[in-house]
C-alpha positions as CSV (number, residue, x, y, z in Angstrom):
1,X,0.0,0.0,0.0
2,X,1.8,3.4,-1.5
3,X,1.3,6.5,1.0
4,X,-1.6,7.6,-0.8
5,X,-4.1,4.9,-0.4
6,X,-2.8,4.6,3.0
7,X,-4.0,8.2,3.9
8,X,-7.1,8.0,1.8
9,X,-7.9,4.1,3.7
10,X,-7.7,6.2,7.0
11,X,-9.6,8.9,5.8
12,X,-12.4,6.7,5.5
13,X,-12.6,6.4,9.8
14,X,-11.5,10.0,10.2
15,X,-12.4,13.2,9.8
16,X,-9.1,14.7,9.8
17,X,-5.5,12.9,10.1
18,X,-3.0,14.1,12.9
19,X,1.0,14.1,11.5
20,X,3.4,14.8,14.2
21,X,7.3,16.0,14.2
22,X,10.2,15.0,15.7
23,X,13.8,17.4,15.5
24,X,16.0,14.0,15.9
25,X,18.7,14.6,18.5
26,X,16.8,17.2,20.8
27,X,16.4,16.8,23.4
28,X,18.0,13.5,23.0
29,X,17.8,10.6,21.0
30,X,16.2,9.2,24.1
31,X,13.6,11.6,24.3
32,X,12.8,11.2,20.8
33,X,12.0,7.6,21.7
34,X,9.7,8.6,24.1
35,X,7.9,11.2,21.9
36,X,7.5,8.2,19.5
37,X,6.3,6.0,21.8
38,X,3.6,8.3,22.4
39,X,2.8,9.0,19.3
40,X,2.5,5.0,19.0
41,X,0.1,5.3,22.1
42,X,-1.9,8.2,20.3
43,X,-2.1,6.3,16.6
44,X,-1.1,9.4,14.9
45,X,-1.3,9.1,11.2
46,X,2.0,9.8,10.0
47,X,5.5,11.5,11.5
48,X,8.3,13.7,9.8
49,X,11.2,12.6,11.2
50,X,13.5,16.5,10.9
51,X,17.3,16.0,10.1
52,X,19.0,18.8,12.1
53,X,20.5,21.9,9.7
54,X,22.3,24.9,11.1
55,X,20.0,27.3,8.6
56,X,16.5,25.8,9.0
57,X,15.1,29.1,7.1
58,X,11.0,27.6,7.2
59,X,11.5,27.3,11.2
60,X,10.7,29.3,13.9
61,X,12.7,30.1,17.2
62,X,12.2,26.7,18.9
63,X,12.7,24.5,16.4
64,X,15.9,26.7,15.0
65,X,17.2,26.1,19.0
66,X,16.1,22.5,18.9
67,X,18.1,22.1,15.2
68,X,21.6,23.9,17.0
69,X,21.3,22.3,20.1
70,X,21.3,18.9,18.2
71,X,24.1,19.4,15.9
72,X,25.8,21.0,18.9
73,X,25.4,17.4,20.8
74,X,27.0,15.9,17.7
75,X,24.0,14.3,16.1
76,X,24.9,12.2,13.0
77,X,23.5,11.0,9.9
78,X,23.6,6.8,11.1
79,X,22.0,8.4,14.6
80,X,19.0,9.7,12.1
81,X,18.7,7.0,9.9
82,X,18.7,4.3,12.7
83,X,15.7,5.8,14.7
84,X,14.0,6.3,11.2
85,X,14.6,2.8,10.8
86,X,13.6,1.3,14.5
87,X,10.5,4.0,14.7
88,X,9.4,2.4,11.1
89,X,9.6,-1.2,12.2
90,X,8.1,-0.5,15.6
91,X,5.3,1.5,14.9
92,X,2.4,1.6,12.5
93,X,2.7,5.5,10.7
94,X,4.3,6.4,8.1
95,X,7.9,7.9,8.7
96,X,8.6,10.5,6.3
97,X,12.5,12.1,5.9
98,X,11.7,16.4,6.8
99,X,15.3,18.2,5.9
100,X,16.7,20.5,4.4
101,X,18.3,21.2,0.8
102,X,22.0,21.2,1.6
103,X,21.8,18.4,3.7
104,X,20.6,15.9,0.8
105,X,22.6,17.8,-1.9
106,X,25.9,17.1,0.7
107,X,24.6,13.4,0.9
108,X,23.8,13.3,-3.2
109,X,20.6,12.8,-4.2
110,X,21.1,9.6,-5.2
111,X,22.3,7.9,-2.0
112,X,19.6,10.2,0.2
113,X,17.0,8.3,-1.7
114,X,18.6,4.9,-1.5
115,X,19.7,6.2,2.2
116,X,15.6,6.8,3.3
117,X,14.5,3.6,1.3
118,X,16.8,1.3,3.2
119,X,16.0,2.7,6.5
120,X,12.0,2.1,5.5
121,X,11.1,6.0,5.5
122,X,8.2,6.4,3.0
123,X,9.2,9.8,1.4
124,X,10.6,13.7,1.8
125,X,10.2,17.2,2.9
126,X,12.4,19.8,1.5
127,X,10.7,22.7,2.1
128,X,13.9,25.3,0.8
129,X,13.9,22.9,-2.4
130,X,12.3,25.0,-5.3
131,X,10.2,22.8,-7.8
132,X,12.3,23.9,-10.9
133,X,15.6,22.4,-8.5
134,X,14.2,18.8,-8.0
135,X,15.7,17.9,-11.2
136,X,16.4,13.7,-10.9
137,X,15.2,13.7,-7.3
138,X,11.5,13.0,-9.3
139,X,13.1,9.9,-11.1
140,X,15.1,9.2,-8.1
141,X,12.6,8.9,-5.9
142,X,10.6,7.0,-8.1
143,X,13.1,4.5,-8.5
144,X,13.0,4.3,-4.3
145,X,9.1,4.1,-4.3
146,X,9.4,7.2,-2.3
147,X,7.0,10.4,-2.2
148,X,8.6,13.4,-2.6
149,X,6.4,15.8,-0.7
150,X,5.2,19.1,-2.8
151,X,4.8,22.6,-0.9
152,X,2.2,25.3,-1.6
153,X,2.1,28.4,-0.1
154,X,-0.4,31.4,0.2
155,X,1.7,33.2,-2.1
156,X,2.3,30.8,-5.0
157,X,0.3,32.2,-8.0
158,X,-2.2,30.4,-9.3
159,X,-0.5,29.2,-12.3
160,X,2.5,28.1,-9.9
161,X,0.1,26.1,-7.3
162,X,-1.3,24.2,-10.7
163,X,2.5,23.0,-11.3
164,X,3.2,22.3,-7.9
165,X,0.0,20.1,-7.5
166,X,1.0,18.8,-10.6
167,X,4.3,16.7,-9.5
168,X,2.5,15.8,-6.1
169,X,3.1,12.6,-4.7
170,X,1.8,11.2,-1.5
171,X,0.1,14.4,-0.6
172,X,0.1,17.8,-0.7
173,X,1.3,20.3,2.1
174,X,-0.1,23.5,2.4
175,X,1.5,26.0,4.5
176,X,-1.2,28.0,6.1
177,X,0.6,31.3,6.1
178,X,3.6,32.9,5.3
179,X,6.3,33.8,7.9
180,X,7.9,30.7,10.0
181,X,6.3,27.2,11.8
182,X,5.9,27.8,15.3
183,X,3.1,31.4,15.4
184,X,-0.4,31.0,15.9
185,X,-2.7,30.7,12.5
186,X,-5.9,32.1,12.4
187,X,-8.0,29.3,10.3
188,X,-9.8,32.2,8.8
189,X,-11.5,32.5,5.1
190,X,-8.4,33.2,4.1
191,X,-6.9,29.8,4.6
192,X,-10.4,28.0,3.4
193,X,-9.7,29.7,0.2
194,X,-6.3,28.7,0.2
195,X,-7.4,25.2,0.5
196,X,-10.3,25.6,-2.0
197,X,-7.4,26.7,-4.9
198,X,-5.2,23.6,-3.8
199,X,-8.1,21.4,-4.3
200,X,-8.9,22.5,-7.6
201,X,-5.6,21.0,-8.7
202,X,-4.9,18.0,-7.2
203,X,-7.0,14.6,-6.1
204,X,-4.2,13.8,-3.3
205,X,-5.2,14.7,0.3
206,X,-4.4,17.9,1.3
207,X,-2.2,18.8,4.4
208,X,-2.0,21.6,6.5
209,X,0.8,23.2,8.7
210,X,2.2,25.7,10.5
211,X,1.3,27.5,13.4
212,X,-1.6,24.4,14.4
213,X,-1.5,23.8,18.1
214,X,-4.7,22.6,19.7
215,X,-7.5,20.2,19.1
216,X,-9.8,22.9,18.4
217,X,-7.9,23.7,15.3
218,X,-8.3,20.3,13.9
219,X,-11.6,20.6,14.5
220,X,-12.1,24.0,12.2
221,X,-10.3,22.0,9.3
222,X,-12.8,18.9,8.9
223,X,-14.5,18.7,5.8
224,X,-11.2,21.5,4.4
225,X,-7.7,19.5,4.9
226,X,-7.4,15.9,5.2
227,X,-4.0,16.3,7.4
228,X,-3.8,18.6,10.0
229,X,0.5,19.0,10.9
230,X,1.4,20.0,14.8
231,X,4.7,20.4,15.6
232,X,6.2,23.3,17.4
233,X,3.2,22.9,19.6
234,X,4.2,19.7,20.6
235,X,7.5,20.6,21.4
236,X,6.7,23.5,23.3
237,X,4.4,21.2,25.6
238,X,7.5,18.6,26.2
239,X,9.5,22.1,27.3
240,X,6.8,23.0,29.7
241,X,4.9,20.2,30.5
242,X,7.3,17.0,29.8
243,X,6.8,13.7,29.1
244,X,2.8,13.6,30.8
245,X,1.8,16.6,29.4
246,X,3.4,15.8,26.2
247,X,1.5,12.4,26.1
248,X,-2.1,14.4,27.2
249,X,-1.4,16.9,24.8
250,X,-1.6,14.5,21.8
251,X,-4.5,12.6,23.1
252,X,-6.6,15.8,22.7
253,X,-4.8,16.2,19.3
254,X,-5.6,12.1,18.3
255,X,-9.1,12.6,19.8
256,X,-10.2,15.6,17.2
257,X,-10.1,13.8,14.5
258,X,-13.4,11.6,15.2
């Protein structure tokens, strides 16, 4: 079962789809387990799994900090690919590869595909990756049964959204707003319309991000996104709250999408 008719086959139960994210390395690879597990114990949907990078440019504050503090601690590229590779094999959602460009142009394109593939990720998130720079990451990532994941953003023309939607795979992510992940988003007309324009060129199920944080969010976007992405929200709550209020905090999440 590809990514897509996974999503769609759990869209059939669910209102709305929760996907979760993890900065691997911070706090600790230890920590990250335990995030994971309670993911597990939540039945998220699906997980991006972030590679560190010292110039995250789509994040905000916290997860710029998290990023640093990782690659300060010395996280590596076999310390990402193993917990890709356990969380797959020990859990039942998705694990998708979130990074940045330099990161997988440093690896080659080539062996990042191959890399994700054999550590049983199911795709990729290059958000600073322009469509016109994919180049043989398409074929590539075709040849590794991999979904390269396709941004659109409030400010992408209409013309531009049509191409975008046009080389989707998996699904589409829509970033609510402009700016950074980690600020509030009003889910105002602005955003339905956003999603109505996504819809119009693509079948795939439509994910939103940025700045989602509570359940009551999630349930504003039934009937408008199929994925609803929470992640610097999240993280914020393991800051505060730790481990139990992490765990609660995703139960509300989970419990939305009924």
């Amino acid at each position: 079962m590809n990514l897509t008719e996974y999503l769609t086959k759990r869209l059939k139960k669910r209102k709305i789809l929760l996907m979760t994210h993890v900065v691997v390395g911070y706090p600790s690879l230890e920590a990250n387990w335990k995030m994971l597990e309670a993911m597990g114990g939540a039945d998220v949907d699906l997980v991006e799994l972030q590679m560190p990078f010292s110039e995250p440019s789509a994040d905000g504050p916290l997860f710029v900090k998290a990023n640093q503090e990782a690659l300060r601690k010395g996280i590596r590229w076999q310390d990402y690919f193993d917990l890709m590779k356990r969380a797959s094999e020990q859990f039942d959602f998705p694990v998708l590869m979130m990074g940045y460009c330099n990161t997988a142009f440093s690896m080659g394109f080539e062996a990042f595909c191959a890399n994700i593939r054999r550590h049983c990720g199911e795709g990729f998130i290059i958000p600073d990756l322009p469509l016109e720079e994919f180049g043989e990451l398409f074929k590539l990532s075709r040849d590794q049964d991999l979904d390269p994941i396709m941004l659109c953003t409030p400010t992408n023309s209409e013309e531009r959204l049509q191409k975008i939607c046009s080389h989707g795979s998996g699904f589409i992510y829509c970033v609510a707003r402009k700016g950074v992940t980690g600020q509030n988003t009003q889910l105002d007309l602005a955003v339905e319309n956003f999603l109505r324009q996504c819809r119009q060129y693509t079948d795939l199920p439509l994910a939103l991000g940025f700045g989602l944080s509570q359940r009551e969010d999630l349930c504003q976007l039934h009937g408008k996104a199929g994925i609803a992405i929470v992640g610097s929200a999240l993280l914020k709550t393991w800051e505060a709250e730790g481990e139990s209020g992490y765990r609660k905090h995703l139960i509300s999440l989970a419990a939305a999408r009924e």
